[in-house]
N, C-alpha and C positions, 0 to 999 in steps of 0.2 A: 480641747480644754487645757487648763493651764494650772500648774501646781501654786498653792495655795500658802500663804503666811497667815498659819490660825495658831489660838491662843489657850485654849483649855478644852475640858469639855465635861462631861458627865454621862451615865448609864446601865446597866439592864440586866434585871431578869424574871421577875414575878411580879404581877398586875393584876387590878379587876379586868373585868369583861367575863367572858366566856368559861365562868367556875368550875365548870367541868375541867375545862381543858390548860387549867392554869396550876398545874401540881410540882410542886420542886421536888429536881432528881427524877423526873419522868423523861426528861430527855438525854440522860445518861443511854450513852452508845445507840443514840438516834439512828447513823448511819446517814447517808447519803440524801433517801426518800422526802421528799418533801411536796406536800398539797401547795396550791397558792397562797401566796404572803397575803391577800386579801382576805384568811379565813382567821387572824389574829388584829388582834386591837394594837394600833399604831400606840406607844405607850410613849408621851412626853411628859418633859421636865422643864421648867423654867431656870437658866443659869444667870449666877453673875461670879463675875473674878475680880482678880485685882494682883499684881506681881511688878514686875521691871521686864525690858525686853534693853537688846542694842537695837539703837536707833540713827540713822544717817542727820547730821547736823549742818549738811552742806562741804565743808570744806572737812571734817573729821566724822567719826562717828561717835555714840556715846551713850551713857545707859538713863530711859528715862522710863515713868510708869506706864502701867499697863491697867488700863479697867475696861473690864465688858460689864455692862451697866444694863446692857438690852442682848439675850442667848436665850439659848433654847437646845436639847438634846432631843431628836425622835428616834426610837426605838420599833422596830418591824421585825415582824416574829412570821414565823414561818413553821410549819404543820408536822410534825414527826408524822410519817405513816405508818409506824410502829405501834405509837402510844397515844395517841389523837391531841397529846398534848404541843401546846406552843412555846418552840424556842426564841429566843431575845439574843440574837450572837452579831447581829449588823444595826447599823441605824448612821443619823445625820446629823452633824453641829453645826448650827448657825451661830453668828453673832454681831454687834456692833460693838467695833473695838477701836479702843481711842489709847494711841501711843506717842506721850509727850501730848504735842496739839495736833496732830495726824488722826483723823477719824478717817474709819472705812469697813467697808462688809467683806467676812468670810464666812466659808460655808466647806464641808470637807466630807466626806464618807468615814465612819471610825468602824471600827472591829469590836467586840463585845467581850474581852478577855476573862472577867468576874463578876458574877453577880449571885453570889452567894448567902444563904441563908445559915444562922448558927445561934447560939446561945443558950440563957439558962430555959427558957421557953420550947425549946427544939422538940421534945421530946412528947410535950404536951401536944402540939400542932399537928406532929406524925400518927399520932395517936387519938384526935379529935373526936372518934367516935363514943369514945369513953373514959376521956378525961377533959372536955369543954365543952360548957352548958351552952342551947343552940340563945343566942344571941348575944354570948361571951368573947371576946376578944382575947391577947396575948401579942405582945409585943416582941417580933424576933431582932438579932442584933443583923447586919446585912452589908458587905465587902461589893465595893464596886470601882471596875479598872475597865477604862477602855481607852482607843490608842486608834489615831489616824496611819493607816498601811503608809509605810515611806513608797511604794510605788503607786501609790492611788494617785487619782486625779482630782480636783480640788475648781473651787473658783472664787474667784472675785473681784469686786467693780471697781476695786482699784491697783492693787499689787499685779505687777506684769511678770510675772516668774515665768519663764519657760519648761515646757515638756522637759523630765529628766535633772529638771535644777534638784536639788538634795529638800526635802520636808520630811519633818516626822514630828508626832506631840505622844503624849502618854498623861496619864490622870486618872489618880486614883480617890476614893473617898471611903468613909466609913457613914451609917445613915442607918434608919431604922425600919420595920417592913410591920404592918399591922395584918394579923388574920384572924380573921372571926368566921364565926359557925354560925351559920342559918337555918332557921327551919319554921315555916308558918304555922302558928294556929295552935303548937302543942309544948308542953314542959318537958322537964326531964333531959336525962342524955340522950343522941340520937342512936341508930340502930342503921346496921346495912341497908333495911328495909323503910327507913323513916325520911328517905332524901334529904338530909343534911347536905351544905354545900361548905365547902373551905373558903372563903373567901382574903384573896391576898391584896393587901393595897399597900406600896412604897409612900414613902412621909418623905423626908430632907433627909439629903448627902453634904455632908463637906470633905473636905480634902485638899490632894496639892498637884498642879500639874506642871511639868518643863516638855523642851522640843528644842528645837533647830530649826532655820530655814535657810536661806540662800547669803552669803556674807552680803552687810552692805554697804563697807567701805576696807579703805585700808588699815590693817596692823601688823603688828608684832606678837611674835608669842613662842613660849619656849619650849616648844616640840621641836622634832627635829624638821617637821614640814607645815606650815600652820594651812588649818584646814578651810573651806570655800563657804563654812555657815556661821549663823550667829543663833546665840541661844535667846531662849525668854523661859519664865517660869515666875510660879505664884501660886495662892490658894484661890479654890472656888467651891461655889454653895450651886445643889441643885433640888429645886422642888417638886412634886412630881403636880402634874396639873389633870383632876380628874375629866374637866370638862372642855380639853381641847386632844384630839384622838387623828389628827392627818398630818405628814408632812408640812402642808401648807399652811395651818395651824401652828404649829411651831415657828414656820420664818413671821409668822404675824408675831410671836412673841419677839423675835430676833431683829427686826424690824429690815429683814431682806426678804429679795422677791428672785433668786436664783433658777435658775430653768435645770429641774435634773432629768440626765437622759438617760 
């Protein structure tokens, strides 16, 4: 496989699916233990960006726009055998990315650094047994950074980078997470005893991401040794998509078809 010149990305940490198993700060000191990642809801996101990249001009190089128009984040959660709950810390960015008049698919493995829950609602959510009527909602405020491993492997159908050429991206956003209380058939607050459920659903992220990839022409520059990459950065927007839950699903939002092994 071959390292990868990608452009943004977006990502993770609390979803619908499996209400039980879906509780922020339950995966606080996980540890090691993990069931199969098949036992968590693949959790995507619809992306689009937009920034500058250096671009090769033929004879110089030179900075021209960046838009991903057609992306995609998936998100793969994997099993505390602790807490039965599911962590969100790996997933996949796809995208089609058009630089200058250069269109082409990348596709990258990210790390899941934040996906944090906070705000004036906090306190209410942790406490939903007895302060949110069961089919009430509350709107938490929700920090999301994630970042392709500079040693990962990467692909795509058109950039030829070799094993070991220098990549790295980072991307951050800010976005909103909605949780509502459920409960069939009866009024009132709920009760240990009354099966209320928490229900967590992400809305829209925006934010901003930069990287490096592999230099692709000649410069100048006033380091004492100028270095072998070229940057890109810009902001992007991600949505969370309730009704697309596979890898595979996702490159149909990204409009790539990459083989991951």
């Amino acid at each position: 496989m071959k390292k990868l010149m990608t452009f943004a990305a977006a990502a993770a940490m609390t979803v619908v699916g499996n209400a039980a198993s879906l509780l922020p700060g339950a995966c606080v000191d996980c540890g090691g233990g993990s069931l199969a990642p098949t036992d968590c809801d693949t959790i995507v996101f619809k992306v689009t960006g937009s920034g500058k990249a250096v671009t090769d001009k033929g004879e110089y190089k030179t900075v021209a726009s960046l838009k991903i128009k057609k992306g995609a984040l998936a998100l793969e959660g994997t099993v505390c055998t602790d807490t039965g709950a599911c962590c969100y810390d790996t997933g996949y960015f796809f995208a089609t990315v058009k630089v200058g008049k250069k269109t082409f698919q990348v596709g990258t493995p990210v790390d899941v650094k934040v996906w944090s829950l906070f705000g004036k609602k906090l306190a209410a959510s942790q406490n939903y047994l007895t302060a949110i009527k069961p089919g009430k909602s509350v709107c938490l405020e929700s920090a999301l950074f994630v970042m392709a491993p500079e040693d990962s492997e990467a692909w795509s159908g058109e950039v030829d980078f070799e094993d070991g050429d220098p990549f790295a991206f980072w991307a951050s956003s800010f976005g909103k997470v909605d949780m509502k209380v459920t409960k069939d058939g009866k009024s009132g607050y709920c009760s240990e005893t009354k099966g209320c459920d928490p229900v967590y659903t992400p809305k829209k992220y925006a934010g901003w991401f930069v990287g490096w990839y592999p230099c692709v022409g000649p410069e100048d520059c006033f380091r004492c040794e100028c270095d072998a990459v070229d940057i890109f950065g810009g902001t992007w927007k991600a949505a969370y998509q309730s009704k697309v839950k596979t890898v595979s699903g996702a490159q149909g939002l990204a409009g790539t078809s990459f083989e991951i092994e």
